[in-house]
N, C-alpha and C positions, 0 to 999 in steps of 0.2 A: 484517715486512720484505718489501719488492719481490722477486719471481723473477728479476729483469735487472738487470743492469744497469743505470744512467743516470747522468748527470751528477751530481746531488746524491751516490751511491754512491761515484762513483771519487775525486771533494773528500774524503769522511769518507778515504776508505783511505788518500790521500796525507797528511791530517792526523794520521792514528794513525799512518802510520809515520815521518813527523817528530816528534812523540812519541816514538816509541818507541827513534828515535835520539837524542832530544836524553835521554831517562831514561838511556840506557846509557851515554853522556856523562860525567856527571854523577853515576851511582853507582859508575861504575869508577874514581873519584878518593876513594873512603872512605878514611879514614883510620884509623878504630878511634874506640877510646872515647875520650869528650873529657868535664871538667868543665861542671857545669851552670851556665845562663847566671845561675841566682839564688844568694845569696847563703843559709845555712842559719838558718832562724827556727826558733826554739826551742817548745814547748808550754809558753808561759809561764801560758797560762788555759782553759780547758776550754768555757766556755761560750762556745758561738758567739753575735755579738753580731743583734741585728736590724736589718731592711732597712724601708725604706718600699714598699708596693705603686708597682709600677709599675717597677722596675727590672728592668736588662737581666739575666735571671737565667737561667744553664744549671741544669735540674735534675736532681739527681743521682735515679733512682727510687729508690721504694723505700716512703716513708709519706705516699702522697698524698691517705690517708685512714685515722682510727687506728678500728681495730677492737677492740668490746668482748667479743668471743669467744677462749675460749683457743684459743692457739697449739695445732697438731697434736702427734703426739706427735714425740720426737727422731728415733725410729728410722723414721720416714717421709720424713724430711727426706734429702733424695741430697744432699752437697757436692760430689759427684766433679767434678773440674775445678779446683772454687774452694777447698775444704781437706783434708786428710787427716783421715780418722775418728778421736777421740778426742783431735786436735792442740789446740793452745793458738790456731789461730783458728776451729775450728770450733767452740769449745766459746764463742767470741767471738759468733758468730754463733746460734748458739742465745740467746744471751742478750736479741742485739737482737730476733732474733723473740719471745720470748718476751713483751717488753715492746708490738713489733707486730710482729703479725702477717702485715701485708703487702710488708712487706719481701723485697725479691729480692737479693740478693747479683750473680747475673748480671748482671741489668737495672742495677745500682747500677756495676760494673764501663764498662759503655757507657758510665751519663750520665758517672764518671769521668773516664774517655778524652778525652768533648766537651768537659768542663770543662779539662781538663788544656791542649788545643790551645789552646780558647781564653781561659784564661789568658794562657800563654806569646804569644800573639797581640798579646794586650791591652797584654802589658807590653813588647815590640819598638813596639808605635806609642805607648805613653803614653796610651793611654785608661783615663783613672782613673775614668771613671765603671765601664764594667763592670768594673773590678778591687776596686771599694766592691759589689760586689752579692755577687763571690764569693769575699772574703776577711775573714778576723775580724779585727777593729784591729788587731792587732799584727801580722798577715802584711801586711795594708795598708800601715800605717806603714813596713814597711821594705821594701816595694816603691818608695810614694813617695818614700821616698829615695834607692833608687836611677835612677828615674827623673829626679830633683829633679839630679841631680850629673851625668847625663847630659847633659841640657837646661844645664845651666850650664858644662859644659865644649864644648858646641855638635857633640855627637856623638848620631849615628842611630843604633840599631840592627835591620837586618833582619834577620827569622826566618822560613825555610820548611818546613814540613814535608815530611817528604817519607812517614816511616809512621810508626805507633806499633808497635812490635814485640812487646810484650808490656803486658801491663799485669796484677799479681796484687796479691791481699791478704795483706799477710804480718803485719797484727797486726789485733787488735780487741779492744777494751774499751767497758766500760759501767761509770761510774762518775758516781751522782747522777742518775740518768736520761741522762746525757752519754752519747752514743757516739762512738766514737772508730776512724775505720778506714781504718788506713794501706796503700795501695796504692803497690808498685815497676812504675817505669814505665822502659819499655827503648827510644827514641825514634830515629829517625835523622833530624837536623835539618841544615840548610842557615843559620845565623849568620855576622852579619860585623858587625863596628861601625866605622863611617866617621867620619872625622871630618868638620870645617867644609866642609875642601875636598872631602870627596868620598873620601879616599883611606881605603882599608882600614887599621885599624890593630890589630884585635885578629879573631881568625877567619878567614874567607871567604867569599868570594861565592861559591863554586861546590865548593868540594871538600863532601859530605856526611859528616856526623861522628854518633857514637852516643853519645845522651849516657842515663845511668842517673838518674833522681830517684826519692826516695822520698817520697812528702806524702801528708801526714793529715787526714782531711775529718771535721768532726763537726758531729752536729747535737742538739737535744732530743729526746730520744723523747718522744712525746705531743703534741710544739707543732702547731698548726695549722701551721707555715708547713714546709712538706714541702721546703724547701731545706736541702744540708748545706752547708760553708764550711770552705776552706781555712785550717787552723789550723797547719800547722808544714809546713818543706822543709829537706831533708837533702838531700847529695850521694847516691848511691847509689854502689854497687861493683858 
């Protein structure tokens, strides 16, 4: 940064504080918690299905190379943050490591989050291609149709982010080499759905609302293709 002031300086300051008035705006109209804008898909099937290379794909870390070295031991592993000692998801997490070893739980936690946005992204504008990269048939399928019934009743709808507030692991399982690891996600989102005309008819454009989901991502332990995929979404409390 410049010691002076100049022209380019005083433009940034008056655009951060129009910013920073039009956030106050706009988060001083929350509302509280609101239902999620998707509908709840069940864990009808475990295995997450495959993609062809070259799709638009967020990756969640964690096995972007399986190692043939055993896992360290338990008592070296620190959860603090991500589970409680001797809980039902740390003893989750040891199991996925144990299968590989490079798995982060943290880092996994991130890709997550990016996944989670741009999801919820994907399915406010109808881009089905990247919702085919990061979801398993059956959360796909019943996205596209809620998609499919949007488009046919001639309704939009917008979604902004505005933060993710939390985002935690609150199960995990290995079953079959399947892992399976559900993350609660605490959002405060900006939705409205318009109709033909334009006009609001479900939401808003402007008040920010908190919405709760809980979704399950799973992937193969051992597969080469180090992507997991969204397999179930629940309302959250």
């Amino acid at each position: 940064m410049q010691d002076s002031f100049d022209v380019t300086t005083i433009i940034f300051l008056a655009l951060a504080v129009f910013v920073i008035w039009r956030l106050r705006s706009v988060l001083g109209q929350k509302t509280g918690a609101e239902r999620s804008p998707f509908k709840p898909v069940d864990r009808s099937r475990t295995e997450p299905q495959g993609r062809s290379e070259g799709d638009n794909v967020v990756r969640l870390p964690g096995a972007d190379r399986v190692q043939s070295a055993p896992a360290p031991a338990a008592a070296a592993r620190d959860w603090r943050g991500i589970a409680e000692p001797g809980s039902e998801v740390a003893r989750g997490l040891e199991a996925v490591v144990q299968a590989e070893p490079a798995f982060d739980p943290r880092a996994f936690l991130e890709g997550a989050k990016s996944a989670y946005e741009a999801i919820m992204i994907a399915f406010a504008k109808g881009d089905r291609k990247t919702l085919r990269a990061l979801l398993s048939k059956e959360v796909g399928e019943a996205f596209e149709r809620a998609i499919s019934e949007r488009e046919r009743n001639r309704q939009t709808l917008e979604t902004t982010f505005v933060s993710i507030d939390k985002a935690e692991i609150v199960a995990v399982e290995v079953r079959n080499r399947v892992a399976q690891v559900t993350v609660r996600f605490l959002s405060n989102l900006i939705t409205a759905t318009r109709n033909a005309e334009g006009k609001v008819v479900d939401g808003s454009a402007e008040a920010v609302v908190e919405v709760p989901d809980v979704w399950t991502f799973a992937r193969t332990l051992g597969s080469r293709d180090p992507n997991w995929q969204l397999v179930a979404t629940e309302a959250g409390a």
